[in-house]
N, C-alpha and C positions, 0 to 999 in steps of 0.2 A: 641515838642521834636524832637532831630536830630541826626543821626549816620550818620556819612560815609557820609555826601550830600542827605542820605532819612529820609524824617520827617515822624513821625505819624499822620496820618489825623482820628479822634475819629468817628465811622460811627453813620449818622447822620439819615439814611431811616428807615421807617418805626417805629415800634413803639421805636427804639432806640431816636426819636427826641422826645419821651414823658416821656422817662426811667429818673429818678435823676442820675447826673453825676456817684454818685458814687456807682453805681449797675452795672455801666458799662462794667466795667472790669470783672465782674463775670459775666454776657451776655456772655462778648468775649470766657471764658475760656468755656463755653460754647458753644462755635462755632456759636452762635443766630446770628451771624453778617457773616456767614458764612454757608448758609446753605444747598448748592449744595452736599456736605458728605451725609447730612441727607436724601437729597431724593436720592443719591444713596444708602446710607444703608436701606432706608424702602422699596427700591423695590424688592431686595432679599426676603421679609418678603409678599408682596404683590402679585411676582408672586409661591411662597409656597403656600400662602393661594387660590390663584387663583386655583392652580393645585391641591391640598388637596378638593376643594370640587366640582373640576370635577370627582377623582378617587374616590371620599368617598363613600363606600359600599350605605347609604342611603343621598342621595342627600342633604345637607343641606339647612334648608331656607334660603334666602335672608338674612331676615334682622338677623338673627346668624352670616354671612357671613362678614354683614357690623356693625356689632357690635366689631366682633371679629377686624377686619382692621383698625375700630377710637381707640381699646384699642392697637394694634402693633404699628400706629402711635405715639398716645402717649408715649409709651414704647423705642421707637427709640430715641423720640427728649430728654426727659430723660436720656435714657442709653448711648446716642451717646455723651449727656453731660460730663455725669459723666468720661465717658470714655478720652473724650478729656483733661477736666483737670487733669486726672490720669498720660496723655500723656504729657503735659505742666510741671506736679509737675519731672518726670524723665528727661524729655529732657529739661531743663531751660537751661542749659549749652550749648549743641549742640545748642538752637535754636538764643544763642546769636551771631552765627559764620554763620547763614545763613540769605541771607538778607530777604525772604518772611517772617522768621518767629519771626525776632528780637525785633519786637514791639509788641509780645504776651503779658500779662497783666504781666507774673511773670518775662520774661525778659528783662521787660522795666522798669520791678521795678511799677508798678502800684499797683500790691497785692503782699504782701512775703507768706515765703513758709507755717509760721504756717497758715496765713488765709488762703490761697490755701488748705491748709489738714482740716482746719475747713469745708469750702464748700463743700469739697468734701466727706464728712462725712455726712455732709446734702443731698446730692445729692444721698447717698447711702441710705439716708435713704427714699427718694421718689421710690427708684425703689424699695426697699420694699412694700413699701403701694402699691404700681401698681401691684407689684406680686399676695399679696394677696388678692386683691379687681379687679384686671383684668380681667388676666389672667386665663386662667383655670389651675390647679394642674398639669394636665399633660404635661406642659410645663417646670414646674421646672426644670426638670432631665436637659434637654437642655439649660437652660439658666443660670443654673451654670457652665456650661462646658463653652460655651459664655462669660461667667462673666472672667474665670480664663484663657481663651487664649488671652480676652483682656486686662488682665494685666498681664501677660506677654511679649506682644506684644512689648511694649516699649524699651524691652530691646537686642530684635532680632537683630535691626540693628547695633551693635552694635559687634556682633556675628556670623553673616551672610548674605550674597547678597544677601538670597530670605526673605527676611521678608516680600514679597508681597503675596506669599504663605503660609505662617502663617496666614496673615488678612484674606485669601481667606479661608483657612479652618475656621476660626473663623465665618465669612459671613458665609459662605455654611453650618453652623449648625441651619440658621432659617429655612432653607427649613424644616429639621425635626420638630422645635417648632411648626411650623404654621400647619405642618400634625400632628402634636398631639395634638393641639388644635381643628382638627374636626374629633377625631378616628382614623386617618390614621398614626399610631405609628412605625416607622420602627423596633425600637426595643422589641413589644411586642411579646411572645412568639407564635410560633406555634406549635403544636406536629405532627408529623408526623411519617412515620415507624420509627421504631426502635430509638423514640423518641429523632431525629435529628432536629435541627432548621435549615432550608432551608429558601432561597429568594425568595418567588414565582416574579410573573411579576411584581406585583404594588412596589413590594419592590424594586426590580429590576429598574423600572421607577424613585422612588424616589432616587435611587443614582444616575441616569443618572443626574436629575435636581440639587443632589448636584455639582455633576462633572460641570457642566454647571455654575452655584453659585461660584465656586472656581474659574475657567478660567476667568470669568464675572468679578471677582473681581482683579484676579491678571494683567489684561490686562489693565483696566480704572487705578487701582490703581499704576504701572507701569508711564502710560503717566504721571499721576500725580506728581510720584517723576523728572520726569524729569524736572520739571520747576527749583529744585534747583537741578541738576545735577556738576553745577561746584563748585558749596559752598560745596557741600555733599561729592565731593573728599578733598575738602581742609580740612573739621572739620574731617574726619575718619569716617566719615557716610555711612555704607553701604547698598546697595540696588539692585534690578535687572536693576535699570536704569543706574547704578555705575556698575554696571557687564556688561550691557550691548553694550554701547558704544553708538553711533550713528547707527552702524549699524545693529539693532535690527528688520526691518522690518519680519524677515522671522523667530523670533521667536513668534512677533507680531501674522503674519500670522495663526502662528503654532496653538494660543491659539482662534483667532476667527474660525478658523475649528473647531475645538474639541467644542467648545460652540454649535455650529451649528449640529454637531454630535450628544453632548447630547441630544441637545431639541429635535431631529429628532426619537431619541432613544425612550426618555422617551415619546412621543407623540404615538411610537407604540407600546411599550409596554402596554400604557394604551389606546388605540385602541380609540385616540379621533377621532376628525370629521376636514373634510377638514379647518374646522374656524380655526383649530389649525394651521395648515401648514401652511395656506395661512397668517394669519396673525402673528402671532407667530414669525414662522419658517423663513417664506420669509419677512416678515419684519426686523426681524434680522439678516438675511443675506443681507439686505440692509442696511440697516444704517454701518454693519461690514466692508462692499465694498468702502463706504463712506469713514469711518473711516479710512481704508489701506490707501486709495490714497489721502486723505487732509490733516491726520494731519503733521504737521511738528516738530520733536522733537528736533528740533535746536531753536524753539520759544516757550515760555514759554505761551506764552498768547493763542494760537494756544492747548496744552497740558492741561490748565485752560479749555478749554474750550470742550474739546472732555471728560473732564473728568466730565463737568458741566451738561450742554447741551446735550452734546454726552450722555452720560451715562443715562438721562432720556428718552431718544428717544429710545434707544434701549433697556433698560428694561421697559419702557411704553408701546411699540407694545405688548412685551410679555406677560406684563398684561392685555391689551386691548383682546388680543387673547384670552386669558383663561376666561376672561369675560365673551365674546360672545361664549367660550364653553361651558360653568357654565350655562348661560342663554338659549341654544338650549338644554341641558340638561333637567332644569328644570322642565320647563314644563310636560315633558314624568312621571319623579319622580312623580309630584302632580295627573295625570292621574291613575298611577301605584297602586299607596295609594290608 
């Protein structure tokens, strides 16, 4: 198939070369052929849980830790699904006018829209069964909130320049799932005089790490839009990369300070240990340093890939960090007991 001088090439790696032809397209609406999103959306959820069972009052065990991390995995590739084709079923029209996204399954005419809303019916109803068979209850509250800004989302751009800021508050609410999934609930109650609910420090901490989740997200998610930047003025697509121009370095800047702030925050408010700074901290203030001075937002392939690449590097230190704090932790915990 061919538009405009670009053909569709049907992806052939991995298990897609064992898949029946025609599952294909519901792979793709899936984003299975596309899965650099996914491990940026599971790392949000990765360094939560990281951080959730450094601050958690009683230390969690290990293997709770990495139980709970193969069921948020799961949960990701799923919800990230479902999500994507919810994205596809709204934007068919937009993604006919932009060239990276014209060969999506529903705007190439691969699947129409009733089977599109069929799948995706199905798909809502696996994140069900993960809800109740996964997760713990006390993540609900949050993953309905999750649920209802990601469908909304689609129609931001549409309405406003920052719909990168949307996704980012959407993102920045697993920090809370994943602290409520090991007690650490920012929303549960405390009583205090005159039966005021106050932020002590941990709570305190966990907005710093949302703040941190939101910026994380609207900065990667940013370079991202830029690959189609010139098709997204032509179809009436708006975005912060569409607002922003080319010469967006120093808002760029603006948002890996504030990342770097948070974490710096949330790391003393919850009085971890040098692992955290050193690796954490200063690792992602390395890869951010990086990131200022290579990427190039006039090359798409360049933005592809600080969003790909980049984006695992720099919330992989982070998690790596909280790791090795979880892990200098431990210990002490099981001594304690």
């Amino acid at each position: 198939m061919s538009v405009d001088g670009l053909e569709y090439t049907p992806p052939r790696h991995g298990f897609f070369a064992l898949m029946p032809q025609a599952w294909v397209p519901y792979a793709e609406l899936m984003r299975l052929d596309r899965l650099a999103g996914c491990y940026f959306y599971y790392l949000h959820y990765a360094i939560g849980l990281g951080f959730a069972a450094c601050v958690s009052p009683t230390t969690p065990d290990p293997m709770l830790v990495l139980r709970l991390a193969t069921s948020f995995l799961l949960w990701v590739v799923v919800f990230r699904g479902t999500m994507c084709s919810w994205n596809d079923i709204v934007d068919r029209d937009l993604d006919r006018q932009v060239a990276r996204t014209r060969f999506r399954p529903i705007s190439r005419g691969a699947v129409n829209l009733s089977q599109s809303c069929i799948f995706l019916l199905l798909e809502l109803c696996m994140c069900g069964l993960i809800l109740i068979y996964c997760l713990p209850s006390g993540c609900l509250f949050y993953v309905a909130i999750t649920t209802v800004m990601a469908l909304i989302y689609p129609f931001c751009k549409r309405v406003t320049n920052y719909p990168q800021v949307f996704l980012g508050l959407g993102f920045g609410v697993s920090i809370f799932t994943t602290g409520a999934a090991l007690g650490v609930d920012i929303m549960k109650p405390r009583k205090v005089m005159l039966d005021t609910l106050i932020l002590d420090h941990q709570r305190w901490a966990i907005l710093c790490l949302f703040g941190f989740s939101v910026c994380y997200t609207v900065l990667l998610d940013t370079l991202y839009a830029y690959q189609d930047v010139v098709d997204d003025v032509k179809a009436g697509v708006m975005s912060l990369a569409v607002r922003l121009g080319q010469k967006s370095h120093i808002s760029l800047a603006a948002l890996a300070v504030a990342q770097i702030v948070c974490l710096v925050a949330a790391g003393c408010l919850s009085q971890l240990s040098a692992m955290y700074f050193i690796a954490s901290c200063g690792g992602a203030m390395v890869v951010l340093v990086c990131l200022l001075f290579r990427v190039d937002l006039s090359d798409p392939a360049s933005c592809a890939w600080w969003f790909g690449p980049g984006s695992c590097f720099l919330g992989g230190v982070i998690a790596l960090g909280l790791t090795g704090e979880y892990l200098l932790r431990y210990p002490y915990s099981v001594m304690d007991a």
